[in-house]
N, C-alpha and C positions, 0 to 999 in steps of 0.2 A: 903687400898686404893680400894680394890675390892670391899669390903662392900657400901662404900662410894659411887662407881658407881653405885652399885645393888640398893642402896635406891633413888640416881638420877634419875637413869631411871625408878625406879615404880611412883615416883611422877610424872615426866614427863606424865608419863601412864595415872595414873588417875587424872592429869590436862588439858589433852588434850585440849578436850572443849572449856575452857576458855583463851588457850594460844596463839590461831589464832593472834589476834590484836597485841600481843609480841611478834610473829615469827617476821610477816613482820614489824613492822619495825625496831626489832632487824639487818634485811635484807636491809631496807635500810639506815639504821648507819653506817650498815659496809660497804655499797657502798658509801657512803660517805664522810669518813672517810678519803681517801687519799687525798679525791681534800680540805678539813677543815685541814688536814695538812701542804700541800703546802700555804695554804692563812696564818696559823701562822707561817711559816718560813720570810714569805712577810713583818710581822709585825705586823699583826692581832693577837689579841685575842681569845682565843679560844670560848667566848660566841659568838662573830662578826662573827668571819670564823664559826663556825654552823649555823647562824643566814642567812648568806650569802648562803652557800650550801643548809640550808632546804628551803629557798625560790626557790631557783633553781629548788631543786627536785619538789618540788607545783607546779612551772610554767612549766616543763616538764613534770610532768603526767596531769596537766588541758590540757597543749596545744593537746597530745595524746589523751585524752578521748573527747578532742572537734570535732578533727580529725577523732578519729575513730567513736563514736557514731553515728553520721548521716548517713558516710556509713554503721556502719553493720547495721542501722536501713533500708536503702535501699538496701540492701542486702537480709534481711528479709524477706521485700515486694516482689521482684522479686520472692524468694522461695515461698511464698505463694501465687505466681500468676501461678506457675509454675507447683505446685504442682497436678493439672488435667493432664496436658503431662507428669508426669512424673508417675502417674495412667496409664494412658492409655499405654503408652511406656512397663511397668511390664505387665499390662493384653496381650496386643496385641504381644506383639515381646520377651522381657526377659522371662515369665514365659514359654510359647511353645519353645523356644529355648532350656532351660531348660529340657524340658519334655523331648523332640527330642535324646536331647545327652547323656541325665541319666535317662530316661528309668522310668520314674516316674509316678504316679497313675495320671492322668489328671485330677481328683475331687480334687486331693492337693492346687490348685494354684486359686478353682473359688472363686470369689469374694463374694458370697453368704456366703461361708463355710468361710473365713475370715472374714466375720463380724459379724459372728456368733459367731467365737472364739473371738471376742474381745468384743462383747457385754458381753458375758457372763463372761469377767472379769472385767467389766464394772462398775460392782458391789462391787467388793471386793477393786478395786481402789478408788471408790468413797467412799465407808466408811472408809478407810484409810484418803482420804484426808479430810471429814467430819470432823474425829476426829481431827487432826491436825488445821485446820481453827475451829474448834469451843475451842480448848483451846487457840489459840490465842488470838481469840476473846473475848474470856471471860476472861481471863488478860494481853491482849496486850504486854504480858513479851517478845514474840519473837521480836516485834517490835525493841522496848526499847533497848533490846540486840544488836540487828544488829546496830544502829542508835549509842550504845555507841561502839562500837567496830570501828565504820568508825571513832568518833570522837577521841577515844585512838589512833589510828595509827599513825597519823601525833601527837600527843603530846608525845609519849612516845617515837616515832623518834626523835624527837629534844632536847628532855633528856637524850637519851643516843648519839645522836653524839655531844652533849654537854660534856659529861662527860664519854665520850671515854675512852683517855689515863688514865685519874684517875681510871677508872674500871679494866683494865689490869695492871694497876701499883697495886693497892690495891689485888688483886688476886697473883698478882708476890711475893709482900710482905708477903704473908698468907702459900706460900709452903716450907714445911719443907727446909731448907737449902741443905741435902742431896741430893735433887734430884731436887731442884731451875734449874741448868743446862741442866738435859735431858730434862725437861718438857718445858724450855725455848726456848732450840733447835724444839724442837718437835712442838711448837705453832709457831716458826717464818718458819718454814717448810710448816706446815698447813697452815697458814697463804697465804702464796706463793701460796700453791698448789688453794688454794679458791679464790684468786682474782683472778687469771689467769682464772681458769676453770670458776665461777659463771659469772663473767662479760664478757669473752668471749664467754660463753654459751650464754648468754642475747642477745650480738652484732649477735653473730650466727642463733636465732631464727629471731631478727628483719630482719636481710639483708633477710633472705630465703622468710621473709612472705611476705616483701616489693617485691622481685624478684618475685615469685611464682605471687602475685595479679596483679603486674605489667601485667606479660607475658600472663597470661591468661585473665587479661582486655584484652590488643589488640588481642588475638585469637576472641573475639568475644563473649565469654560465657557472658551472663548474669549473674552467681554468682560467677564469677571468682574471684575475690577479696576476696570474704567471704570464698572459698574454699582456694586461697592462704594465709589467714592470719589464718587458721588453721590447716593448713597444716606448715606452722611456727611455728606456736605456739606449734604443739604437737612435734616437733623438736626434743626438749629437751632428747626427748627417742630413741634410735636410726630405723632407720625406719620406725618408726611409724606414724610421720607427711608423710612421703611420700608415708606409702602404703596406709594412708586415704585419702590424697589429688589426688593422683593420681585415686583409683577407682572414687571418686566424678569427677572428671572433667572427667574421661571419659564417667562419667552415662550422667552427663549435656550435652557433645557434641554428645553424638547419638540421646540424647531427643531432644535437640534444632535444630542440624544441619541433622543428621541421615543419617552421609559419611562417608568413612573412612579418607578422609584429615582432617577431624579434631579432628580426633582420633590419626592420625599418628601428626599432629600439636603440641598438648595435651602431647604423648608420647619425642616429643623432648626438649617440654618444662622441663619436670621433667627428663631428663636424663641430660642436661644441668645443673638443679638445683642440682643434686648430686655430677657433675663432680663439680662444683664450690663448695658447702661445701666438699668434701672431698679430694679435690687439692687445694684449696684458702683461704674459709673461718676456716675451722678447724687448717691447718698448721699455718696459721696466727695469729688467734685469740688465741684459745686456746691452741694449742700446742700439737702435737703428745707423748711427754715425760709424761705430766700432764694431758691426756685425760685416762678416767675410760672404761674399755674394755664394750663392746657393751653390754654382758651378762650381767657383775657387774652393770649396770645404769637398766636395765630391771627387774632385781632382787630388785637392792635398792630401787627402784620407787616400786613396787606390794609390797614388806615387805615394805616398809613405810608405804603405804595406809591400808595394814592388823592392822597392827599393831596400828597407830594414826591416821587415816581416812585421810581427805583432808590437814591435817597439815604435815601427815608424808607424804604425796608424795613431799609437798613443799619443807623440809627439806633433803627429802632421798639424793640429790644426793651430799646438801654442805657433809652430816653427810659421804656419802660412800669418800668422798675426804677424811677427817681427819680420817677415818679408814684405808684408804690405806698408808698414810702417818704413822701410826703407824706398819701394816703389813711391811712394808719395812725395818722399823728400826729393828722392831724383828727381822727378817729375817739377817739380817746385825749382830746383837748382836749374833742369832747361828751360823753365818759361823764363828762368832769371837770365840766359846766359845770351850772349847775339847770333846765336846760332839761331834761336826763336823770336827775339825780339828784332834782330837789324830787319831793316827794310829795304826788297831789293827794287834796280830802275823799272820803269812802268814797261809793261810789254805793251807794244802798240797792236798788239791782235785782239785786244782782249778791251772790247770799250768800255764797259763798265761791270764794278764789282760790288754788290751791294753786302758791305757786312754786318749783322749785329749780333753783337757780344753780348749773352743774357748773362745773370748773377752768378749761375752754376760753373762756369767757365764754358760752356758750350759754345760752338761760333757756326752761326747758319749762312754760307756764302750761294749769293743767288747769281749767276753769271754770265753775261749774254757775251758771245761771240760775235764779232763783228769782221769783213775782209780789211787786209793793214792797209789797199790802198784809200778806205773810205776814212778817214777820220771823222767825219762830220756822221754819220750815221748816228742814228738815235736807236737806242733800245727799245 
């Protein structure tokens, strides 16, 4: 079985590439897949109930991309109109603020000697990107590719939330009988652990980016939207959406406004936005029990992306859910096994051991040494 995995995950490896367009919508089968269940309990067919659900997901992500596209496109425009104060804001007041408090070479920050270091890589980028646009160009194969990978998503979604339960029943079928049960428990565990967590992740990013754009539209920012809906978005990872969004709104309100009330504005917005995911939307949605420690999600997302580039970040955090679900049950299988429970002879060095066992499984051992020839010694 370990063999088994070992050659999965090299193929995985070296298909990388090609398997973007089968992640997502492997992703959204399985988001799917409950509400195509409910419509065949109702009565429905199972080709009708996907047929009904994929159109749903169509009309939910057109109605999204119609919604968002025009704003971030005007989001866009305001950053590139913006983009002179936000020049001059670094030369005249960031960079000498800078210098003032760390004590820094004053030639570091002039704008001469920055475009001089960029010019001169000016060079080495452009013939990178030369080469790349001229093999495009001369087989148009990257066109082609991205162009069938949009058209595979939504067709190979709707064939697999077509042919759902037959794919998990046929896989059910194919495991040895002997371990048919653990691997069963184990997938309807994972199972649990991934809708709860993937879908309440999703609900969790939307509310924060809707809040975040919300709140910093009426502060008054100009790119407040486009900084809340990325500051949403990078959510997913713990902190991360909010120490990006936070430094960007606060560069915008001293470039735009250049006070501290709408810095101090700015700051209440996103202390707000925390207090609410981490007292409302997280308890809520996803669940303190089934949420992946702050570390484990920052780890799995950087070793995703080492590892399978932009497909393993997508993947990293369902893939660290069914991993933890597996650590657990080992975990469970050694506290079960006499490796952990047998009890070995007393060591006579060691007089007394005071253990208590609290509810959480934690064990706090307080232990006095004593020398072996005194027996009688008291701690």
């Amino acid at each position: 079985m370990l063999a088994i995995v070992a050659v999965i995950v090299y193929l995985l490896w070296l298909l990388a590439p090609m398997l973007m367009p089968f992640a997502v919508a492997a992703m959204l089968a399985y988001l799917g897949d409950p509400l195509a269940d409910r419509l065949e309990r109702l009565g429905l067919n199972r080709s009708w109930a996907a047929t009904i659900v994929f159109m749903v997901l169509l009309i939910a992500v057109g109605g999204v991309l119609l919604l968002l596209i025009p704003l971030i496109a005007r989001q866009i425009e305001n950053l590139i109109e913006n983009l002179p104060r936000y020049g001059q804001w670094a030369e005249n007041t960031a960079w000498p603020w800078l210098q003032a408090r760390l004590h820094l070479d004053p030639r570091m920050f002039e704008s001469d000697r920055l475009l001089a270091a960029i010019k001169a890589h000016i060079g080495s980028i452009g013939g990178v990107a030369s080469t790349v646009l001229g093999k495009v160009s001369r087989s148009g194969l990257g066109l082609v590719l991205w162009l069938t990978n949009l058209v595979l998503i939504p067709v190979v979604a709707f064939y697999l939330l077509r042919d759902w339960d037959k794919l998990v029943a046929t896989i059910d079928r194919m495991l040895p009988r002997s371990i048919q049960p653990t691997i069963a428990h184990l997938a309807h565990e994972s199972d649990k652990v991934l809708g709860a967590f993937v879908r309440g992740q999703l609900l969790v990013m939307l509310a924060l980016g809707v809040f975040y754009g919300a709140a910093l539209a009426l502060t008054g920012l100009a790119v407040g939207p486009l900084i809340g809906m990325v500051a949403g978005l990078l959510s997913f990872v713990p902190y991360l959406g909010f120490i990006v969004g936070f430094a960007a709104a606060i560069i915008a309100a001293l470039v735009q406004y250049g006070d501290w009330a709408h810095v101090l504005i700015v700051c209440g917005v996103f202390a707000v936005g925390q207090l609410l995911e981490g007292y409302v939307l997280v308890p809520r949605l996803v669940g303190e029990k089934i949420g992946l420690h702050p570390v484990a999600v920052i780890f799995a997302v950087l070793a995703g992306g080492e590892l399978f580039g932009f497909l393993g970040v997508l993947l990293a955090l369902p893939a660290a859910s069914v991993i933890m679900v597996l650590l657990r049950y080992l975990l469970e299988r050694y506290r079960m096994s006499e490796l952990y429970t047998e009890e070995g002879p007393d060591d006579p060095v060691i007089a007394e051991v005071d253990v208590t066992v609290h509810r959480d499984g934690e064990v706090d051992t307080s232990t006095v040494v004593a020398p072996a020839q005194d027996n009688q010694a008291k701690p």
